[in-house]
C-alpha positions as a Markdown table, in Angstrom:
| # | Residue | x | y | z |
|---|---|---|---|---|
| 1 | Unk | 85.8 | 35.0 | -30.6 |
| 2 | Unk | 88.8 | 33.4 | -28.6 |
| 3 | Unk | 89.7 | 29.9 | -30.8 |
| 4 | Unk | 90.1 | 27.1 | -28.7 |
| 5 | Unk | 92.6 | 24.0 | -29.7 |
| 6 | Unk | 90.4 | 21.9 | -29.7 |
| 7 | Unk | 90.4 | 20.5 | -33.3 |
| 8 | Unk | 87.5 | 18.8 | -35.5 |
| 9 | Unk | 89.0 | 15.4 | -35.1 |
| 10 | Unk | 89.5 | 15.7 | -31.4 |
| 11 | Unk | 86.1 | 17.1 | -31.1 |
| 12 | Unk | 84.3 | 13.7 | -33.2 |
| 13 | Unk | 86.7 | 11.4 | -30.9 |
| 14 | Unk | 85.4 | 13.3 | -27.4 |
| 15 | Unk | 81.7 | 12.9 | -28.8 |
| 16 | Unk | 82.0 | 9.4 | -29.9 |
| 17 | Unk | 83.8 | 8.9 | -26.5 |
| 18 | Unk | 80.8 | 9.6 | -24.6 |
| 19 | Unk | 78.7 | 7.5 | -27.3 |
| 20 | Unk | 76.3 | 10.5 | -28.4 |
| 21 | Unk | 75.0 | 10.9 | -31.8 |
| 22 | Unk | 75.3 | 14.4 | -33.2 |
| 23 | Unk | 71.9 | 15.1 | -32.5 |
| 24 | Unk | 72.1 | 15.0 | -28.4 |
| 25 | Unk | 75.8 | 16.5 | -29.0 |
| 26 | Unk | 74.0 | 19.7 | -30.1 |
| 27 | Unk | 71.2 | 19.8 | -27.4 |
| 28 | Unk | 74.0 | 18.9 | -25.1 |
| 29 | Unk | 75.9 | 22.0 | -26.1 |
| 30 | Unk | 73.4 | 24.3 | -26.8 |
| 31 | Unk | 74.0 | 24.6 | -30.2 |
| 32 | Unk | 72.7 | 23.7 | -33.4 |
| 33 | Unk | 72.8 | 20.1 | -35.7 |
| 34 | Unk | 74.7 | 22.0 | -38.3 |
| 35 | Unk | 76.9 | 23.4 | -36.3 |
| 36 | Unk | 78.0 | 20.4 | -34.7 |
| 37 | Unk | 78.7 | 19.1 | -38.6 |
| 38 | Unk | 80.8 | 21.9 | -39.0 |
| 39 | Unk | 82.9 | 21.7 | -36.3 |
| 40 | Unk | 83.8 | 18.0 | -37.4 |
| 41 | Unk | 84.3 | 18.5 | -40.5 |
| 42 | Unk | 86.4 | 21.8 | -40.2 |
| 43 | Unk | 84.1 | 23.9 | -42.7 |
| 44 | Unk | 81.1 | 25.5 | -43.4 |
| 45 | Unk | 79.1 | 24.6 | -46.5 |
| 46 | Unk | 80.9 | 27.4 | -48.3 |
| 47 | Unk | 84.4 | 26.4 | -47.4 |
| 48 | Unk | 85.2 | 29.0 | -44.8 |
| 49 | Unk | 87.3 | 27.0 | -42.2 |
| 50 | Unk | 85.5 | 26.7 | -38.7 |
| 51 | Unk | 87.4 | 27.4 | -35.5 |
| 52 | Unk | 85.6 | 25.9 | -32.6 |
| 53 | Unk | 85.3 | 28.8 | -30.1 |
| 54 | Unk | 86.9 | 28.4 | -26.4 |
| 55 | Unk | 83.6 | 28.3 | -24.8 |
| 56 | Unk | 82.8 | 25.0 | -26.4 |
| 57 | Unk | 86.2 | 23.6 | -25.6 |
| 58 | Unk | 85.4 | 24.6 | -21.9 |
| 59 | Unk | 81.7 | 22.8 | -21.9 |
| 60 | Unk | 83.0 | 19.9 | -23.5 |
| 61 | Unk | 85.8 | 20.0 | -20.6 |
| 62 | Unk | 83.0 | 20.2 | -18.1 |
| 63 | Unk | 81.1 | 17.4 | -19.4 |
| 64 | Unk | 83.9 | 15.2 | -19.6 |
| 65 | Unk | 84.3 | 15.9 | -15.7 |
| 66 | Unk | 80.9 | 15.2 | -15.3 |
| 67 | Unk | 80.1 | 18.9 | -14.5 |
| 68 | Unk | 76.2 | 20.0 | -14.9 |
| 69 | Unk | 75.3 | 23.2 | -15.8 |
| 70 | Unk | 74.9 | 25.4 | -13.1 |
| 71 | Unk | 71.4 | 25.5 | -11.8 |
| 72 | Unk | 71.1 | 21.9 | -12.7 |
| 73 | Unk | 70.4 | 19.0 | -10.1 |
């Protein structure tokens, strides 16, 4: 996995930007609820440090341009 630099506090501000709750951030993003809580908080449940992959960086990106998924209408 290619880390991104995208960081857990930068990643709570862009979500809180666009006003969702962590709940559409994750069905957003394709990715799960706990996962989202991970990567704002930095850490799993068991204290192993979470590095928010590239890919994530890049859909967040997207969204912020206002980019849909491809297929999408």
């Amino acid at each position: 996995m290619i880390a991104s630099r995208l960081d857990p506090e930068k990643f709570r501000a862009w979500r809180k930007k666009l006003g969702w709750k962590r709940e559409e951030t994750a069905s957003k993003l394709g990715i799960s609820l706990s996962t989202v809580r991970n990567y704002e908080k930095g850490c799993r449940t068991d204290r192993d440090d979470v590095i928010i992959p590239l890919l994530v960086a890049w859909a967040c990106a997207a969204i912020d341009a206002g980019l849909k998924p491809l297929g999408e209408e």
